[in-house]
C-alpha positions in Angstrom: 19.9 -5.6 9.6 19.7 -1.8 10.4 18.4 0.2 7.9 18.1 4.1 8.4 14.4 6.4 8.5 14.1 9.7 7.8 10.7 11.5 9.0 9.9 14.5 7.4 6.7 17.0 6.8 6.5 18.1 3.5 4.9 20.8 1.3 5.1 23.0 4.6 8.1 25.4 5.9 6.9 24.2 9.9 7.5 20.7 11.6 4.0 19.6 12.4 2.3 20.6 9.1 2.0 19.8 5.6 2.1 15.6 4.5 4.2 13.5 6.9 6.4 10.8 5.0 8.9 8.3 5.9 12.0 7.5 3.9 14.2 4.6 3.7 17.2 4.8 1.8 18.6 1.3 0.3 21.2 0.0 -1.4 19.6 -3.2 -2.8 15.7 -4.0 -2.8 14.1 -5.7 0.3 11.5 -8.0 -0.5 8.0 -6.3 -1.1 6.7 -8.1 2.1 9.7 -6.6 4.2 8.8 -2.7 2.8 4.9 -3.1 2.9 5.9 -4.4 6.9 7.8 -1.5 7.4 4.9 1.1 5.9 2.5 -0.7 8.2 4.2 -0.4 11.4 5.1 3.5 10.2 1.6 4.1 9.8 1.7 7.2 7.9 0.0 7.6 4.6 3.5 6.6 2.3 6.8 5.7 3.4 9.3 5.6 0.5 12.5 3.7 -0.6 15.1 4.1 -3.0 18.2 2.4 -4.8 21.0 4.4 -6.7 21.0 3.5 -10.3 23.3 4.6 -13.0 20.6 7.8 -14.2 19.9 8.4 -10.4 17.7 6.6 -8.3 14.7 3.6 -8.5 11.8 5.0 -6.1 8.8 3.0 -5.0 6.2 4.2 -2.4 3.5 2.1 0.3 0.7 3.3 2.1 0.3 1.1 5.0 -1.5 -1.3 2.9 -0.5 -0.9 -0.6 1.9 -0.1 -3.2 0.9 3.0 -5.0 2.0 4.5 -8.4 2.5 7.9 -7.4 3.3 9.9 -4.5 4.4 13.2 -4.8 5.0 14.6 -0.8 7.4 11.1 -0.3 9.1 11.9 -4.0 9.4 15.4 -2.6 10.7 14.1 0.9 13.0 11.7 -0.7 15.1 14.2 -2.3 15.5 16.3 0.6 17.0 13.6 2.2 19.5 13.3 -0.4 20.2 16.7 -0.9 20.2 17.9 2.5 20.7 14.8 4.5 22.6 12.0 2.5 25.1 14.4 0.7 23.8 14.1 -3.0 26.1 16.4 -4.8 24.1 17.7 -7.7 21.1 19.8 -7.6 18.7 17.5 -9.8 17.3 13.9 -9.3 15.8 11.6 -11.5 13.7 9.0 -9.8 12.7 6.2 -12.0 9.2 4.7 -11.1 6.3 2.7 -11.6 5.2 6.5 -12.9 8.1 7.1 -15.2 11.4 9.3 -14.8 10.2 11.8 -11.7 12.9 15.1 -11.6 13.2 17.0 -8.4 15.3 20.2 -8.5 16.4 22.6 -6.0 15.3 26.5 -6.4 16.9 27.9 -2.8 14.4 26.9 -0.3 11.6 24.9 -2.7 11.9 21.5 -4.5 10.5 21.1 -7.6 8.8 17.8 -8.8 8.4 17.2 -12.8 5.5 15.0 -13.2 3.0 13.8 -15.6 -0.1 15.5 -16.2 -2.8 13.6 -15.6 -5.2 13.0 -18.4 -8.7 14.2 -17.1 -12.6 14.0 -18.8 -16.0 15.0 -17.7 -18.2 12.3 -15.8 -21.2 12.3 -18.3 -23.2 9.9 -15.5 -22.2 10.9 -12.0 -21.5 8.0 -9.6 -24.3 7.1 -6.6 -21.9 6.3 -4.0 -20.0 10.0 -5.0 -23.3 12.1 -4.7 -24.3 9.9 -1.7 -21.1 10.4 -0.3 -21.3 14.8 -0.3 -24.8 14.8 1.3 -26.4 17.7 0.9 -23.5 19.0 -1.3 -23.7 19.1 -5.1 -21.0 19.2 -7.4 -20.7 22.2 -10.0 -18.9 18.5 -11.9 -17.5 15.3 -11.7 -14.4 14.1 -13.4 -11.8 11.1 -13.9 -8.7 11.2 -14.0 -6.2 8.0 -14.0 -6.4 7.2 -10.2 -9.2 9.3 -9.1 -12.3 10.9 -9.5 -12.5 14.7 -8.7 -15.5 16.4 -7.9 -15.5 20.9 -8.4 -17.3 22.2 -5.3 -18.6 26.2 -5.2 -16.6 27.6 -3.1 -13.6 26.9 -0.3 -15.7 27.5 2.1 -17.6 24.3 1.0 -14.1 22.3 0.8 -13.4 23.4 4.1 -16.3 22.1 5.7 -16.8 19.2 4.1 -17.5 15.9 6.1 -18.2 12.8 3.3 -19.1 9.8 4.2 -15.8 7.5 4.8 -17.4 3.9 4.0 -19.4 5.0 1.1 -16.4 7.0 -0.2 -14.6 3.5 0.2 -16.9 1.8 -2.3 -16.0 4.1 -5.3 -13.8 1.9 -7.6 -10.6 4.5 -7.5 -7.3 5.2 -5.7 -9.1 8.1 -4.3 -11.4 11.3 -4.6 -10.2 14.8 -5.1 -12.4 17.6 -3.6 -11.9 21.2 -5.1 -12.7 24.4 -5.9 -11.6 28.1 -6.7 -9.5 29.9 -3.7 -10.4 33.0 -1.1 -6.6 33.9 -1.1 -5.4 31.0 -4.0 -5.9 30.4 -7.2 -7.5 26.7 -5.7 -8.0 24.6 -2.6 -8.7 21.0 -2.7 -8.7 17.6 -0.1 -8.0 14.2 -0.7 -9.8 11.0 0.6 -8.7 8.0 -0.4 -9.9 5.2 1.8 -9.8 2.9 -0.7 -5.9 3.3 0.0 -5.8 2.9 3.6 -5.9 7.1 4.0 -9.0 8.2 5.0 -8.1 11.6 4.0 -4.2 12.7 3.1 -3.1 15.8 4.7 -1.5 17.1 1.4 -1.6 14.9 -2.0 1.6 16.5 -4.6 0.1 13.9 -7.0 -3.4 14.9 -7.1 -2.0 17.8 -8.2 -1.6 16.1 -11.7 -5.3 16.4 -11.8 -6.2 19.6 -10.4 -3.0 21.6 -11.9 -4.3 21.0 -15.9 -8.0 21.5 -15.0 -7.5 24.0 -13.4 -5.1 26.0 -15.9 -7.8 25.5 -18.1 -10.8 27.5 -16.1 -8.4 30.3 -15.1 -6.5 30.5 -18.0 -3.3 30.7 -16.4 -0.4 28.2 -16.2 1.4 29.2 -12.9 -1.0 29.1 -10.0 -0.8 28.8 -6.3 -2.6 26.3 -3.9 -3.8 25.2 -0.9 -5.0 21.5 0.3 -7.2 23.0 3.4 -6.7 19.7 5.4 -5.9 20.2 9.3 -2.6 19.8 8.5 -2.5 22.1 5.7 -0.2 22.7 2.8 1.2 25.3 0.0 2.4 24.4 -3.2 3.0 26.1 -6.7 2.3 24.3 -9.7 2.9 25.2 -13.3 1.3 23.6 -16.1 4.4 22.6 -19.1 2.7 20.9 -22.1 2.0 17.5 -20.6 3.8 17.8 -17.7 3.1 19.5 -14.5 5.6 21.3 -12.0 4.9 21.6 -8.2 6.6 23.0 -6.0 7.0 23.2 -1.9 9.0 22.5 1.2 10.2 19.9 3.6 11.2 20.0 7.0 12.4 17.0 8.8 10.7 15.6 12.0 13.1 12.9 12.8 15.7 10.5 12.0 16.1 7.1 13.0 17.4 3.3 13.1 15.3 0.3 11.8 16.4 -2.8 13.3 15.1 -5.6 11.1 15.7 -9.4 12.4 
């Protein structure tokens, strides 16, 4: 069986930056084992796959070790494929997913994912292995969201330098953590760990932005805000806050394509 893979950085306008992401277009599912197999031996923090349906397309998305509920730079790198790469004639998509119905539109250069706002509340009783995790660094506050606990640093400065404690991080019971706080040149910065995932820390995380996107519309009091995740890699996005649904925005550029050869 030979199966095409797309490579592709996104939420960056440069081939080495942003989120790397594989994509695998199907026409019929494989068997989970078969796609987790094929995330493992990519190695990058998701590879995606889709099927055509009727309303558009059926998306899932693996780490290397798991199936996850949300990923926004694969979502994002899925539809460039289709609009740029596999001929998709319109200039929406609706993913269905484990998530919901996903729409990515085209606005010239950008893509635009329509997700769902996560629902976020203050940790009342911060978690050991978090605090013990950030050293010598100590939250302005703590939250949960679905997936993941976020923690509001100072300054980006403080984001920047941060270097938590992996294994203790690991511990947390959570997709991941979210690390953030108000922007030099930004409205916000933020990272992501999540080695409870198999990603010790994700170059640039569209569906953290769920999180960040609502709390932080509610500190600035603004709805349209630009960010950056200040990971090596780096990445830009622009989010917009919609009721209960959150916009972000950003661009792809494609690394590679290629030929899977499966038994």
């Amino acid at each position: 069986m030979q199966l095409s893979l797309y490579q592709l950085d996104a939420f960056t306008d440069k081939v080495f930056g942003g989120n790397p992401a594989a994509v695998v277009p199907l026409t019929s599912w494989l068997s989970d084992e078969t796609m987790q197999a094929i995330a493992a031996e990519n190695n990058l923090a998701e590879t995606a796959f889709y099927v055509p349906t009727e309303a558009g397309f059926h998306i899932r998305w693996f780490t290397p070790t798991v199936e996850v509920d949300l990923c926004g730079h694969a979502t994002l790198a899925s539809a460039y494929v289709l609009f740029s790469l596999e001929n998709y004639a319109h200039d929406e998509i609706n993913f269905d997913s484990r998530s919901g119905v996903l729409n990515v539109r085209k606005e010239g250069d950008w893509l635009v994912l329509n997700f769902p706002a996560d629902s976020i509340h203050k940790q009342l009783l911060s978690p050991p292995a978090l605090l013990e995790a950030l050293g010598e660094i100590s939250p302005v506050e703590i939250l949960r969201g679905k997936t993941d606990f976020m923690a509001v640093l100072e300054s980006e400065e403080q984001v920047r330098t941060l270097q938590p404690d992996i294994i203790v991080l690991s511990t947390l019971p959570a997709r991941g953590v979210i690390i953030t706080a108000p922007g030099d040149s930004v409205d916000f910065v933020s990272r992501f760990f999540a080695p409870q995932s198999g990603i010790a820390e994700d170059p640039v995380t569209g569906s953290a932005h769920t999180t960040l996107t609502p709390y932080w519309a509610d500190k600035l009091g603004k709805t349209e805000m630009e960010a950056l995740q200040v990971s090596a890699r780096g990445g830009v996005l622009k989010t917009k806050l919609i009721g209960d649904r959150v916009e972000i925005a950003g661009q792809v550029k494609l690394y590679l394509r290629g030929t899977i050869e499966i038994g």
